[in-house]
matplotlib code that plots the C-alpha trace (Angstrom):
import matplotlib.pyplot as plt

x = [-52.0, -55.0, -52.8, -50.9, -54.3, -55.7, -52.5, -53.2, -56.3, -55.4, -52.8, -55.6, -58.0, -55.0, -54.3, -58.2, -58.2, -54.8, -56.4, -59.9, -57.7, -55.9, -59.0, -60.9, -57.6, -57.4, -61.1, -61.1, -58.6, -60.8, -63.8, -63.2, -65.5, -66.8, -64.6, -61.3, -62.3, -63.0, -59.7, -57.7, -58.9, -58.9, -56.7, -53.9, -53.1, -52.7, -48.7, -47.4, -45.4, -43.4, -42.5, -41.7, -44.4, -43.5, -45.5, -45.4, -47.1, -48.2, -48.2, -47.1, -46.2, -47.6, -45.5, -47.8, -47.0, -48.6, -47.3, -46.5, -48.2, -49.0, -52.9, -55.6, -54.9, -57.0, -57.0, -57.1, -59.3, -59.2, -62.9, -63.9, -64.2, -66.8, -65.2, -62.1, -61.2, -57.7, -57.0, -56.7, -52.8, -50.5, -47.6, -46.4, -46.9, -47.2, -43.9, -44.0, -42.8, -43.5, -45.2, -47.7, -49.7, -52.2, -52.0, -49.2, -49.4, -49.7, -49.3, -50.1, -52.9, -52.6, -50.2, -52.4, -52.2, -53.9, -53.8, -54.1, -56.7, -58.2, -62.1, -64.3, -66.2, -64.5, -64.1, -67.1, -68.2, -66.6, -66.7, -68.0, -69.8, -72.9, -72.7, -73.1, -73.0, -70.8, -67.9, -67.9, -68.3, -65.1, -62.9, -64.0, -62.5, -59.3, -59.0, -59.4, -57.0, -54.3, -54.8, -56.6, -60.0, -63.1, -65.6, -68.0, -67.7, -71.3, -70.8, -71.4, -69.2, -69.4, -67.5, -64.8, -64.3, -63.6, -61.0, -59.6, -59.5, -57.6, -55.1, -54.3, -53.2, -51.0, -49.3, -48.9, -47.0, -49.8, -52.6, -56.1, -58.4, -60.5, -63.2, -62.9, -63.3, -66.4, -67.6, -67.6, -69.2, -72.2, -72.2, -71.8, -74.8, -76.9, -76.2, -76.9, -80.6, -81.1, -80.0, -83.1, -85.9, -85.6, -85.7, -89.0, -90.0, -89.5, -91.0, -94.1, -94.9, -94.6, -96.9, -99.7, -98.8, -98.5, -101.7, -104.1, -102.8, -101.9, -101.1, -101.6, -98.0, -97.3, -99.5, -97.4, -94.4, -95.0, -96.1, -92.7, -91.6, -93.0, -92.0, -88.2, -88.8, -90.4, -87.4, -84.8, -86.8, -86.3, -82.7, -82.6, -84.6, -82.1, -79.0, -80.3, -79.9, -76.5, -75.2, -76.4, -74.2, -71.6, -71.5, -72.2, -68.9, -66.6, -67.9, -66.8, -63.5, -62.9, -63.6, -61.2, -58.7, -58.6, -57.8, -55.2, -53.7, -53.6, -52.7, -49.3, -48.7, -48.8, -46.8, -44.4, -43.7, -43.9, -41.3, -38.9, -39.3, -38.7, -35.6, -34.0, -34.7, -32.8, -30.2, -29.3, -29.8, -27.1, -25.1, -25.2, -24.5, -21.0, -20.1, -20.6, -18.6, -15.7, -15.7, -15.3, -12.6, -10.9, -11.8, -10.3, -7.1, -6.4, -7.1, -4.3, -2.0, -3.2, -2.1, 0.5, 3.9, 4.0, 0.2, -0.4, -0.7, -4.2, -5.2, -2.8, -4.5, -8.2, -7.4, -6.1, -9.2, -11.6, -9.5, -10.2, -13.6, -14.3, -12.2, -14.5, -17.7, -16.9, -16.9, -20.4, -21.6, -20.5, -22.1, -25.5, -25.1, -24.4, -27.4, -29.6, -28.3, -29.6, -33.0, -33.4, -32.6, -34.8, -37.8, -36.9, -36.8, -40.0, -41.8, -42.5, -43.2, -45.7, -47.6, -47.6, -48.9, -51.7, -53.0, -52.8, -54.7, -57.0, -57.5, -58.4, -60.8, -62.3, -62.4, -64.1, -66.7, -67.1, -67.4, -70.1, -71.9, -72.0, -73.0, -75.8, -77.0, -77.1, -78.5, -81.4, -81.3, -81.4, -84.6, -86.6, -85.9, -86.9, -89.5, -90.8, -90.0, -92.0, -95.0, -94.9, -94.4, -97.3, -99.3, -98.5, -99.8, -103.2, -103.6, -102.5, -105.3, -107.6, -106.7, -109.4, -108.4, -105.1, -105.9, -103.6, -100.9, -100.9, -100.7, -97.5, -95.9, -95.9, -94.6, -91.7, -91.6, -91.1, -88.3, -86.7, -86.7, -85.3, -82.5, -81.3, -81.3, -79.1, -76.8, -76.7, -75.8, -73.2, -71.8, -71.2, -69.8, -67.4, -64.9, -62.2, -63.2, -62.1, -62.3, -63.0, -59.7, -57.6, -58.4, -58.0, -59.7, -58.4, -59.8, -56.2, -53.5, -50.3, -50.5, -48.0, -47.8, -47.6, -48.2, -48.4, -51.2, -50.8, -47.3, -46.4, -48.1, -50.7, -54.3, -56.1, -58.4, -59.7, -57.3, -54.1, -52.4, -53.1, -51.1, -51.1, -51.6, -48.0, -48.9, -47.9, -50.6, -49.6, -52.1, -52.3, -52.9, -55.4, -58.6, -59.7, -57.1, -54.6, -52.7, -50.4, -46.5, -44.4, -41.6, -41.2]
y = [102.6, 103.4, 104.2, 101.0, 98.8, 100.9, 99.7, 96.1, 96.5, 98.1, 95.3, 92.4, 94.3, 94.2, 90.3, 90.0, 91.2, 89.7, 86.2, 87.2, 87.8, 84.8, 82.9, 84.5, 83.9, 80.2, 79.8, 81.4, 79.1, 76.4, 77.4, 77.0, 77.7, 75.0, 76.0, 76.6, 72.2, 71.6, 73.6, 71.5, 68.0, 68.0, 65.5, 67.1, 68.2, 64.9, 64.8, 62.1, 59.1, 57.4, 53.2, 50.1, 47.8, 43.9, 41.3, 37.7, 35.1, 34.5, 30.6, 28.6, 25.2, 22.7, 18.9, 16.2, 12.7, 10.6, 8.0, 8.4, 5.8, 5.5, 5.4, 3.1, -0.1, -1.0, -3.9, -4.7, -7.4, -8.0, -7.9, -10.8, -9.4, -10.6, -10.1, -11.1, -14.7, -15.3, -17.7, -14.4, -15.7, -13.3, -12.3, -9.8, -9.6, -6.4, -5.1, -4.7, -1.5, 0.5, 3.7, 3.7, 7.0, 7.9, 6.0, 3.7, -0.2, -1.7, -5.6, -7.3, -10.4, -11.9, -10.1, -6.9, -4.3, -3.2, 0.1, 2.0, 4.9, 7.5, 6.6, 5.3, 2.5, -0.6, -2.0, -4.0, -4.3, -3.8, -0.2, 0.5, 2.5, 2.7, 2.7, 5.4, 5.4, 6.8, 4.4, 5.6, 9.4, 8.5, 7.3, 10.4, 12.7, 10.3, 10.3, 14.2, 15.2, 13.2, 15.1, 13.1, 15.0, 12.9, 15.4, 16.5, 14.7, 13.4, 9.8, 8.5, 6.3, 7.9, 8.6, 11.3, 8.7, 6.3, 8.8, 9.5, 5.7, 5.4, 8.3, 6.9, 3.6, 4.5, 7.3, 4.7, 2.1, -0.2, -1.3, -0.2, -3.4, -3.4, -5.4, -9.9, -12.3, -13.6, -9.8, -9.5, -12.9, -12.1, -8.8, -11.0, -13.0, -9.9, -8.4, -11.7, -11.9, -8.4, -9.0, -11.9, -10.2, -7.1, -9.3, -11.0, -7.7, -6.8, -10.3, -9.7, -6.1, -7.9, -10.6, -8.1, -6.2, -9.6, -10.7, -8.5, -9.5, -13.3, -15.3, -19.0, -19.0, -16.9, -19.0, -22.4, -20.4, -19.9, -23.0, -24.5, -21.8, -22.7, -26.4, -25.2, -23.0, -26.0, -28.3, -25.6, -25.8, -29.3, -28.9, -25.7, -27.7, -30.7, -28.7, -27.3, -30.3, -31.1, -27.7, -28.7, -31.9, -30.1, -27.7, -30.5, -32.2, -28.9, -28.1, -31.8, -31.2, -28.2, -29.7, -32.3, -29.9, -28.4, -31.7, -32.5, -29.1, -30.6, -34.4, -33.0, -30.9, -33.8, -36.4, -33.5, -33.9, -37.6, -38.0, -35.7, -37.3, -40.2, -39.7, -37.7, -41.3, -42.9, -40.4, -41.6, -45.1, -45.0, -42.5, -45.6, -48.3, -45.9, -45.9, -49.2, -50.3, -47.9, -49.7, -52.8, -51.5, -50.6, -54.1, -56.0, -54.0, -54.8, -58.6, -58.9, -57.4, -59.4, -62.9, -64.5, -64.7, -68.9, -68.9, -70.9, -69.2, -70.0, -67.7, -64.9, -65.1, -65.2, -62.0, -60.3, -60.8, -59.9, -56.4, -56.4, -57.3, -54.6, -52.0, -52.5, -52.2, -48.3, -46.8, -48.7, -47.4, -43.8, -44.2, -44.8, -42.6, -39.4, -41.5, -40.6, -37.4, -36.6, -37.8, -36.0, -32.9, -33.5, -34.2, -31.1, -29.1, -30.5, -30.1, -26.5, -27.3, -30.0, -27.8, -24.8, -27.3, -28.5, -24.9, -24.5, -27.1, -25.8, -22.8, -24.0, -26.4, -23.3, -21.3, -24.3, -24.5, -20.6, -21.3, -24.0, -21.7, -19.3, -21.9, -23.1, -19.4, -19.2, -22.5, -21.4, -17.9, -19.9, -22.4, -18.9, -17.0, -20.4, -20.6, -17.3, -17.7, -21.1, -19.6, -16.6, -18.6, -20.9, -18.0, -16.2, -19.5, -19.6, -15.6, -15.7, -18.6, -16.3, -12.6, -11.2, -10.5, -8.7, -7.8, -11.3, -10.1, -6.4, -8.4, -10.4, -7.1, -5.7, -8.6, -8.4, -4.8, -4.9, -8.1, -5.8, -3.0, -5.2, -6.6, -3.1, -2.6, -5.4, -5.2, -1.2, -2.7, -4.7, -2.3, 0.0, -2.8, -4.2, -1.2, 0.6, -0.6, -1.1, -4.6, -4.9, -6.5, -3.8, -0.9, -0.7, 2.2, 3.2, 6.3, 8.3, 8.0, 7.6, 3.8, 2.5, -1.4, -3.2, -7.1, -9.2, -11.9, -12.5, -14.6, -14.5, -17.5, -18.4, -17.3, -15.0, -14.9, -13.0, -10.0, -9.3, -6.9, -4.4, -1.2, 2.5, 5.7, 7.1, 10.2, 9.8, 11.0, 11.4, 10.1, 11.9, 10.0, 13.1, 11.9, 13.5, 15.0, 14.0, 16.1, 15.5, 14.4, 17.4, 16.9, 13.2]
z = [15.6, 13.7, 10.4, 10.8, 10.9, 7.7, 5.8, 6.8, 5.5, 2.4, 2.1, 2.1, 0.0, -3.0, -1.9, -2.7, -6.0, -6.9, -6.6, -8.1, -11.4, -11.2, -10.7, -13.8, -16.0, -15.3, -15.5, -19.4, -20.3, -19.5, -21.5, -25.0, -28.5, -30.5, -33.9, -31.2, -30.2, -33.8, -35.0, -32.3, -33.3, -36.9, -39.0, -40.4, -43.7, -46.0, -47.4, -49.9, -48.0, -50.4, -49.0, -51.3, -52.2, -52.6, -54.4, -53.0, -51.7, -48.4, -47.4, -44.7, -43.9, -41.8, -41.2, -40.6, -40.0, -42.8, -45.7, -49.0, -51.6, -55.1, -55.6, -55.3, -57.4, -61.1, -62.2, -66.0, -67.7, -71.2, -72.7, -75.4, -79.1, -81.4, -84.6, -84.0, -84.9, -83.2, -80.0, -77.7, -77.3, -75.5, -77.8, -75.4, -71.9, -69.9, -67.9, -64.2, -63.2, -66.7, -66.5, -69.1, -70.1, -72.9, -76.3, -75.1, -75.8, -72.9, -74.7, -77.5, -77.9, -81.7, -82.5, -82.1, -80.0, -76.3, -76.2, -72.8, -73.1, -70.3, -69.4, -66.6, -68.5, -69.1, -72.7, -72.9, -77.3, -80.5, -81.9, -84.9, -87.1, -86.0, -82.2, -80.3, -76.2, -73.4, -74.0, -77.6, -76.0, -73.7, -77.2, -78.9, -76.1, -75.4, -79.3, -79.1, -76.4, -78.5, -81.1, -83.4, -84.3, -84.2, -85.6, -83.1, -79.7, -79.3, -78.6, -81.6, -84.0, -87.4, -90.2, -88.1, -85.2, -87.5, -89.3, -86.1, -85.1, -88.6, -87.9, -83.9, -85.2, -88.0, -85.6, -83.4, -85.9, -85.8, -88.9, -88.1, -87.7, -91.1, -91.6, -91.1, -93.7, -92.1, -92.0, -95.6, -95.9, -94.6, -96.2, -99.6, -98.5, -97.1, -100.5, -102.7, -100.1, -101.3, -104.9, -104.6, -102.6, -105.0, -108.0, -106.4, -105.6, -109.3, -110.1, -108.3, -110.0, -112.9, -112.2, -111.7, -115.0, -117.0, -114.6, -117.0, -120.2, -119.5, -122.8, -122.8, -123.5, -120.3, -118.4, -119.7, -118.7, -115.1, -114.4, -115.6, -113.3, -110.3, -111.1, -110.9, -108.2, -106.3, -107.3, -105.5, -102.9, -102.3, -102.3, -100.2, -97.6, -98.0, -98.2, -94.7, -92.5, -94.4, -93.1, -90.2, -89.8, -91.0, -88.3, -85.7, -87.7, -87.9, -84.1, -83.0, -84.6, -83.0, -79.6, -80.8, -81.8, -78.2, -76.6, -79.4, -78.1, -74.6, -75.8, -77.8, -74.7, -72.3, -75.0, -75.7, -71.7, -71.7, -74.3, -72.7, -69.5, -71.6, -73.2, -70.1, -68.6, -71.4, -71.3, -67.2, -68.3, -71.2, -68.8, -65.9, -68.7, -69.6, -66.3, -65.8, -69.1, -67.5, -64.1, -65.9, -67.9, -65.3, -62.9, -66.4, -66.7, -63.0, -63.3, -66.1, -63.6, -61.1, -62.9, -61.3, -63.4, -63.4, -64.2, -67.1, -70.8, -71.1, -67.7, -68.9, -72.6, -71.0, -69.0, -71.7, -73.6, -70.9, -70.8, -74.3, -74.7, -71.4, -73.7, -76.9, -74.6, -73.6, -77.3, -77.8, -74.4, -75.1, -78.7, -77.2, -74.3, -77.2, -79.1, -76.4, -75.4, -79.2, -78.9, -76.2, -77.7, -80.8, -78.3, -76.6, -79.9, -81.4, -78.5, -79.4, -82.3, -82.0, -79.5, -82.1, -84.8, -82.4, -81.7, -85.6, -85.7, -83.2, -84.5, -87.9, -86.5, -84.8, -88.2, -89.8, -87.2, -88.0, -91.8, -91.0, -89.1, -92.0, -94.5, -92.0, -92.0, -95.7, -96.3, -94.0, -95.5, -99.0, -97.7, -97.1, -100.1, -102.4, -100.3, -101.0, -104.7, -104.8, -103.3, -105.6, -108.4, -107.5, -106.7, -110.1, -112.0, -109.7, -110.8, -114.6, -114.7, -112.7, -113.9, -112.9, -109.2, -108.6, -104.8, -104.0, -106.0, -104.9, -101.2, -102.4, -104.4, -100.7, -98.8, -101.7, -101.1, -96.9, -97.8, -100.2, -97.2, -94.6, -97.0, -97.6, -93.8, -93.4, -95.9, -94.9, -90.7, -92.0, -93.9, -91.5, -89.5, -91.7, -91.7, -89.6, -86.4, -82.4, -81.2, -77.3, -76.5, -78.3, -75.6, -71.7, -69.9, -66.6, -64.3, -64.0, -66.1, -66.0, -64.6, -62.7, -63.6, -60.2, -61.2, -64.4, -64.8, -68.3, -69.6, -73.2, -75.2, -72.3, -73.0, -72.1, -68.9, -66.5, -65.1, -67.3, -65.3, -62.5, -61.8, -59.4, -60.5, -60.6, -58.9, -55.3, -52.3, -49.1, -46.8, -43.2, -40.2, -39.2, -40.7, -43.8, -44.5, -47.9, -50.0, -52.9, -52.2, -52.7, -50.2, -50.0]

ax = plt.figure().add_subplot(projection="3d")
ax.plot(x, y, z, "-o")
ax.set_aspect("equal")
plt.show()
């Protein structure tokens, strides 16, 4: 008994020591070093990985409801020229529906043309040398992005813009607009007033060289000239208030003129209506003469067989008589239907012959102006020569002083400045130019033309045309929110 209970024991004690080991060996493989947890989460070695690469673009699409529409609508208004001299008549009239883009001709006013252009600022003056401004910067840079190179794009009209200006209009088919006949008329008179005021400039420097050394002789001559410089200005200050009524005349003529224009328009219509009236008349009176014709034949017939001679004879000439009447009637019926036409075919022409007239009267009135400005021009230089001629006789009397005439030399000398000014202004002005009714502007180009204000041979006034950009926009109902038609 005792050996079997030692064996037991001896049993357990192995059991024991069995499970202490088993115990210790799972515990070490729990505890691990730092370098074995570093080891065991590192990244792996790096190896090359070889996949396609695609370029594109990522977009997407979004569908909105919204409409489709051309853009806001510009209206076009003609501005008035100052140096042009025409009736501003439309010779051609702008076309609904044409697309019109940089440099194109959207009509024609004179016979010259309206060109369409890229700019903010309406046409507003004449361009010429000379200016300078933002409308003139705008024409530089629409000149420049056709191609045509204005020199430096500074906004000022000089000697390149005008060479540019040149260069669009021949391109284009068109004459460039040179200077008017009344332009070089009044750069004929500036030049003639500073032809005089140098030569009294001159006159007066001389007066104080001669003033020190005055002959008897010298003094005798002076005085005879300030006798003939007092005698033109007598008829300078006459031939003022001449101009005058001639301007009031020429200016009365024109106003005339205008009405005649209306007056042959009206008679034109009168005598139509006229002979159209005649024409229905002579037309009734035919068909008349044909009824009776016809009622005259049918009475012959109508005469009994035992009527007497005399009855048959007096129907037979009533059917005769009614026979000759329907040649005549026809005769004047074509008669009329002539005159008409002739009233219809001069109508034209008396109306063109009235604005003729018209504008001639205007011209005149334009002339008058001109000779008003030189006969008042005229009064002030003979003016100024009579005083310096009366003024050189009081001095070559009294030599002594000069302070007067050095006084007068620079008067002369200031007049002789401000001649050259002027005659330099209109110079510049009276050269390749841009009239302001030759040139529209419009913010974005091209232009869709969407109505026509402006019919051939009507005048011009207020808008012409008005038109859409011909870029579509689709406008989203979502506020704020527009893009530009691509799917439409």
């Amino acid at each position: 008994m005792r050996s079997l209970g030692n064996r037991r024991v001896a049993a357990l004690a192995v059991a024991a020591l069995i499970a202490l080991a088993v115990v210790g060996w799972a515990a070490a493989r729990q505890i691990r070093s730092p370098a074995q947890v570093a080891a065991d989460t590192a990244a792996p070695q790096p190896a090359p990985i070889t996949v396609p690469v695609e370029r594109r673009t990522l977009s997407t699409e979004v569908i909105v409801r919204g409409t489709v529409r051309y853009g806001a609508a510009q209206p076009a208004v003609l501005a008035t020229s100052r140096v042009k001299q025409g009736s501003d008549i439309v010779t051609r009239a702008p076309r609904r529906k044409a697309e019109l883009t940089t440099g194109d001709v959207a009509m024609a006013v004179d016979g010259r043309p309206v060109f369409v252009l890229p700019g903010a600022l309406p046409m507003s003056r004449d361009l010429h040398e000379g200016v300078d401004g933002p409308d003139v910067l705008q024409l530089e840079r629409a000149l420049a992005r056709l191609g045509f190179a204005p020199g430096p794009v500074d906004g000022r009209y000089d000697a390149g813009t005008e060479a540019a200006v040149s260069n669009f209009y021949l391109r284009q088919g068109w004459a460039p607009f040179g200077p008017t006949d009344l332009q070089l008329e009044q750069l004929r008179t500036a030049e003639t007033a500073a032809a005089q005021a140098r030569d009294a400039h001159l006159q007066a420097l001389n007066t104080i060289e001669q003033a020190r050394t005055a002959t008897p002789a010298e003094v005798e001559q002076a005085r005879l000239d300030a006798v003939a410089a007092r005698d033109a200005l007598d008829t300078a200050v006459l031939a003022v208030p001449t101009a005058e009524a001639k301007l009031a005349t020429a200016r009365t003529a024109a106003a005339n003129a205008r009405s005649a224009e209306a007056l042959a328009t009206a008679n034109a219509k009168r005598d139509q209506a006229a002979a159209d009236a005649d024409v229905a008349v002579k037309r009734a009176a035919l068909d008349g003469a044909i009824d009776d014709q016809q009622v005259a034949q049918l009475k012959v017939f109508d005469v009994p067989l035992d009527a007497p001679a005399s009855d048959r004879d007096a129907a037979a000439a009533a059917a005769r008589a009614a026979a000759a009447a329907v040649p005549r009637a026809q005769a004047e019926l074509d008669a009329a239907i002539a005159a008409a036409a002739a009233a219809r075919a001069g109508a034209p022409d008396a109306r063109r012959r009235a604005r003729a007239d018209a504008a001639q009267a205007a011209s005149d009135a334009r002339v008058a102006a001109e000779e008003l400005r030189r006969a008042r021009l005229a009064l002030q230089t003979a003016r100024a020569t009579a005083t310096l001629s009366a003024q050189r006789v009081r001095i070559l009397r009294r030599p002594a002083d000069t302070q007067a005439m050095q006084a007068i030399a620079s008067a002369a000398a200031d007049e002789e400045r401000r001649t050259r000014a002027e005659v330099a202004r209109l110079s510049a002005e009276a050269r390749i130019q841009v009239p302001a009714n030759e040139v529209l502007f419009f913010n974005t180009l091209p232009l869709r033309v969407d109505a026509v204000k402006a019919k051939r041979g009507s005048a011009v006034s207020g808008s012409v045309m008005s038109g859409w950009s011909s870029t579509p926009r689709c406008r989203s109902r979502t506020p704020g929110w527009s893009a530009p038609a691509t799917r439409w």
